[in-house]
Structures are given as structure tokens and as C-alpha cells.
Phi, psi and omega in degrees: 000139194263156184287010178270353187275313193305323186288311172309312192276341166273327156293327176296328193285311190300322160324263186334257183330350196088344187309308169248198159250187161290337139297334176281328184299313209270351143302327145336304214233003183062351161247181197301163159300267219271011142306325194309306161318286195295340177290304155350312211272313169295295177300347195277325186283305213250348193057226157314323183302327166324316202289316180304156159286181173266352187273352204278148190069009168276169193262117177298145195316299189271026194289169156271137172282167181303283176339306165319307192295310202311325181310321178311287223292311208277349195259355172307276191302005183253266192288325194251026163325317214244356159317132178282186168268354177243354184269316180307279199325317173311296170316324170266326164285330180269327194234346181261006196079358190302163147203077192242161181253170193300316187298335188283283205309312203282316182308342198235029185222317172256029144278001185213050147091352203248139205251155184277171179255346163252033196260060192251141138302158166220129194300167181280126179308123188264341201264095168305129168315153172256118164291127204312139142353069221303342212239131176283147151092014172274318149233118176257111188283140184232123155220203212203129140226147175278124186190155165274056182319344181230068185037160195330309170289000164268355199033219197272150161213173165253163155251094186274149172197169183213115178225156187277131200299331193289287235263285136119052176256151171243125200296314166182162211218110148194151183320158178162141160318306188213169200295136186156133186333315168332291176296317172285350192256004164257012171253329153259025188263338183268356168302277187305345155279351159256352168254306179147187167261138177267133148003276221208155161232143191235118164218150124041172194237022199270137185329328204272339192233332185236118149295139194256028160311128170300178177279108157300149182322309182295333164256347147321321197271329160282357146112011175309141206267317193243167171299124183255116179304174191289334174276340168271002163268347170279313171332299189298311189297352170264355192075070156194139176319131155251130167249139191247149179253192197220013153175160218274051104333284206333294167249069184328306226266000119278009167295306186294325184306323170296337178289325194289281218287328170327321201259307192250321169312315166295339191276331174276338189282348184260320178303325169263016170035050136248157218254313261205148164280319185307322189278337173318302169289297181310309178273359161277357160258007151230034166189323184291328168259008145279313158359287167302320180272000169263013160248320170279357184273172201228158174269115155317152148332287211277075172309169152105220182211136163278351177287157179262184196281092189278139086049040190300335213267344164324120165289069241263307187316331193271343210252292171320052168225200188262104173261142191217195167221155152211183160269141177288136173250214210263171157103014187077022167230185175211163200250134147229129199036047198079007193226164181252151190254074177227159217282144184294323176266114208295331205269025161309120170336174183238117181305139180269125178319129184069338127358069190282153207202155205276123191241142178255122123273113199289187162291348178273008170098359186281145186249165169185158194243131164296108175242121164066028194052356141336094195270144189240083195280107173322172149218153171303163124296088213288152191254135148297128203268161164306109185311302215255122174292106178246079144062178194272140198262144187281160170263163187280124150228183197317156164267102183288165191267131208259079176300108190287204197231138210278024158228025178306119188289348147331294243281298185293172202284142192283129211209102188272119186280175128296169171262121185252115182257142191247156176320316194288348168286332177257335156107009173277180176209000000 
């Protein structure tokens, strides 16, 4: 008998007897006056024992059996080491046959000792929240982190991602060595085919989003606020708003998302022992991030969606690329990165000489000139090479001091003769 029961049956007994009332009791003890009556009732039959519930030292019905906990424990410490308790719980109703709750896995897992890996304090918010969006597709926050995503022996990779602010769905995802336009624009590419074109893109104040360039007359004169980069210039060609935040506050909710894929995207790319990017990138567009958004996504304010209708037939390789100018020079061509240039197809317009044009490098390296908006696909100009190796040419150096030879006539003394003149030179007699 426990002492809040032993304490019940010495007042229900001072009840029973008259010692008190039944108000005093039932101020005693927090409950109503006519529990008070029906326990009196109970003590009249059963005496102290009435006061025990009837369920108390029985085993509950739904209890986890021993065999069940050990499993947890074993398979917690084997396969799902690096498992958060509730991402661990997921995992045993879906893949181990399991059918257990987040409260049961934390109970028989810090009965024994294991502490969750997310088990933080969390410091206090400096930031007033910003409310969400009302609408999917109005606006998608992007950012790009560097982690040891396949572990410690694997060193760094990036991550590009995009989510929608209304939902908090994620949109698209992909892999790279290092943070650079490719990733992000092959990551909302997989956004805008499943979705559509977003509003607004909300991002960072990063080289990749912002020119640190001055402005030109032309974008001066269409009301551009900022220098706009090779990627913010596919934006504009897509229609759709670029907004930059002045600090990663600004845009929590993909801030936080890298704390979510830190935690659980490592933990599945090590549980399917990839490595590697390529394998990396296949699963996440062909399962991990729907997963993530059918635990995590939210109901919009708003039904429907605001993205627009994207365009398949729009070249995405093309609107994404490295833009430059050049001039035209004379034969249809133009010089770039050292190299000369004319369009593959003879029957291509003819660049007009001194005329400057818009030059495209895709990421597979194909170059092509925008003309009249028409993209126009270069080719090299093979340069002919040198039959005859005439060797490697020395470089100019100091000059040694030039001795003459010691019977040089420098050598002998400067000496003025006279001049002896005959009559017939001088013309005298």
C-alpha cells in the first residue's frame, strides 16, 4: 500500500466513525462529497482493502512484453544507433513489424539507460516569429548546407533545398560538392515540374543571388533594385521575385529544416550505405522527400496554390547558365575563353561585325549566342597547329658585359692626326 492510499483509509476510517464529515473529508483528500459517500461504502464492505484499486500489482493487458523491450534495446543499439526516439519509433512500425508508441520506445530505452540524441535544451527565441504565408506557392525559401552528409570518413558535401513557406513542404533537393548555381537550379527545377513557378524565391545575400556588380542602364532603367546574377537573371526570365534576407533569422523555416535532414537524412543515407552523390540525389527524389513531407507538411490558411503554370516546353539548361557579352568579330565569329567561335549551323543568321551579344554557357559546357532572342549553337574553330617543334624559347635575361680582345682597337688610345692637304685639295699653288 502506497502512503497516498494509507492516508486515504485513515481519513475515510475518521468518516466512517464520525470523527469528521464528510466535507472535511472530502477537502482532505480533493475529491467530490459523493466520492467520499461511495468509498465510506466500500470500507463498510472491504475495509482497508476497498481503499486499494482493483487493478493495483496486476500487469496491464497492453503492456510490452519482456521479448518486445529486449528487441527495442537491441535493435535501438544495432541498426537504428544514430536514430533520433521518434524517427527510431517510425522505423519499427514500418519496417521491423512492430506496433508500438513514441512513449512505450522512450520508456524501455531510457530504462536502460539511452539517452535520445535530441534530448537539448533549447535556447529561447530571440526572434519574433514571422507568420507563414497564406497560400502554397507564394513564397520558397532556399538555402544550401555543407555537412559530412555520409560521414565523418567521407568528408563534406552540400545540399541545395527549397520549401514552401504556407506548408513548410519541400519542394526539391540536390547533392553537390560544393555550394554553386547547378545545385540550386537543379533543385528547383525539380520544384517547378512538380509544382509549378513560385511567386517569390526568399534567399540569402550570397554571390550566387546578388552581384556584388554595379547596375546597367538597362536594369537601371527597368527598376531593378539590385545587380542582378546569372541566376537572378533566370529568375526574371521565369517571372518570379527574387527576395534576399540580411540574416539567417529571416528565414528560419529552411534554417531549421537542415537541423531536421542533419538528424534523420544521415541517418537513412547510412542505414542504406550510400556514400557517394549521385546515389544520394536518386533517393531523395525517389522517396525521402515525400516521406518527409507526409509527416511534416502543414495545411495551408488558404486552400489552393499560387504557383503558376510552368512551360516543359522552356529550356531549363539554357535559362540556367553562365551569361556573358561579346563582340562580334569578322567570318560570323566571336572569341571566348580563348577560343574562336561560329555557329554550327552554316545556315544561321549572320552576326553583324562589332555588334555586342548576349554569350550562354550551359553547365555541360555547350556555348550559344542569343540573336534577335534566338539562342544560336556555337562550335570551336580548329586553329592549326605547328608541323615543326622549334623548341622551348629561352627567356630575356640580364645581359653579361661585352669584353673586347686585347688587340681590339677600342683597346688602343684615342689619338687626333693632323690633316695634311696638297694644293690640288685645296686648290691653292
Amino acid at each position: 500500500m502506497t502512503n497516498d492510499e494509507a492516508r486515504r483509509v485513515r481519513i475515510i476510517g475518521a468518516a466512517s466513525s464520525g470523527l469528521v464529515t464528510n466535507g472535511e473529508a472530502s477537502e482532505q483528500l480533493g475529491i467530490s462529497i459523493r466520492q467520499i459517500i461511495r468509498l465510506k461504502a466500500s470500507f463498510a464492505r472491504n475495509g482497508a482493502r476497498g481503499m486499494v484499486h482493483g487493478n493495483a500489482g496486476r500487469k496491464p493487458r497492453h503492456a510490452l512484453s519482456d521479448e518486445v523491450k529486449t528487441r527495442i534495446v537491441e535493435l535501438f543499439e544495432g541498426r537504428y544507433f544514430d536514430y533520433n526516439f521518434s524517427h527510431f519509433t517510425e522505423r519499427l512500425n514500418e519496417a521491423e513489424g512492430m506496433s508500438v508508441s513514441r512513449s512505450s520506445v522512450f520508456r524501455v530505452l531510457k530504462g536502460a539507460g539511452i539517452k535520445s540524441k535530441k534530448a537539448v535544451k533549447h535556447k529561447a527565441k530571440q526572434h519574433r516569429p514571422r507568420p507563414r504565408k497564406t497560400t502554397a506557392g507564394i513564397m520558397w525559401q532556399t538555402d544550401a548546407s555543407r555537412h559530412k552528409w555520409f560521414g565523418e570518413e567521407h568528408g563534406y558535401a552540400t545540399l541545395h533545398a527549397y520549401i514552401d513557406d504556407a506548408t513548410g513542404v519541400v519542394t526539391g533537393a540536390f547533392f553537390t560538392e560544393t555550394e554553386c548555381m547547378r545545385g540550386y537550379a537543379a533543385a528547383l527545377e525539380q520544384g517547378m515540374l512538380a509544382y509549378g513557378l513560385p511567386l517569390s524565391i526568399y534567399s540569402d545575400r550570397h554571390t550566387i543571388f546578388r552581384s556584388p556588380k554595379e547596375l546597367t542602364d538597362d536594369e537601371i532603367l527597368s527598376g531593378t533594385e539590385l545587380p542582378l546574377s546569372n541566376f537572378g537573371k533566370a529568375l526574371y526570365e521565369l517571372g518570379i521575385k527574387q527576395i534576399t534576407a540580411h540574416s539567417p533569422q529571416a528565414k528560419g523555416r529552411i534554417e531549421r529544416l537542415w537541423n531536421t535532414f542533419q538528424d534523420r537524412l544521415i541517418a537513412e543515407l547510412r542505414f542504406s550505405s550510400i556514400t557517394n552523390i549521385a546515389d544520394a540525389n536518386k533517393m531523395i527524389a525517389e522517396g525521402f522527400i515525400s516521406d518527409y513531407n507526409r509527416r511534416f507538411a502543414v495545411l495551408p490558411h488558404e486552400d489552393g496554390s499560387a504557383c503558376m503554370p510552368f512551360d516543359r516546353s522552356i529550356d531549363l539548361g539554357l535559362v540556367f547558365s553562365i551569361r556573358d557579352t561579346r563582340r562580334a568579330g569578322g567570318g560570323n565569329t566571336i572569341s571566348y575563353k580563348g577560343e574562336i567561335y561560329t555557329p554550327e549551323d552554316e545556315k544561321s543568321p549572320v552576326f553583324v561585325r562589332g555588334r555586342i551579344l548576349e554569350v550562354r554557357e550551359t553547365f555541360d559546357g555547350a556555348v550559344y549566342v542569343i540573336q534577335n532572342g534566338m539562342p544560336v549553337l556555337m562550335k570551336k574553330v580548329f586553329r592549326a597547329q605547328k608541323a615543326i617543334d622549334v623548341g622551348v624559347k629561352k627567356k630575356a635575361g640580364a645581359v653579361s658585359p661585352h669584353k673586347p680582345a686585347s688587340d681590339h682597337p677600342w683597346r688602343g688610345g684615342f689619338k687626333i692626326k693632323p690633316a695634311i692637304y696638297n694644293n690640288t685639295q685645296t686648290g691653292r699653288e
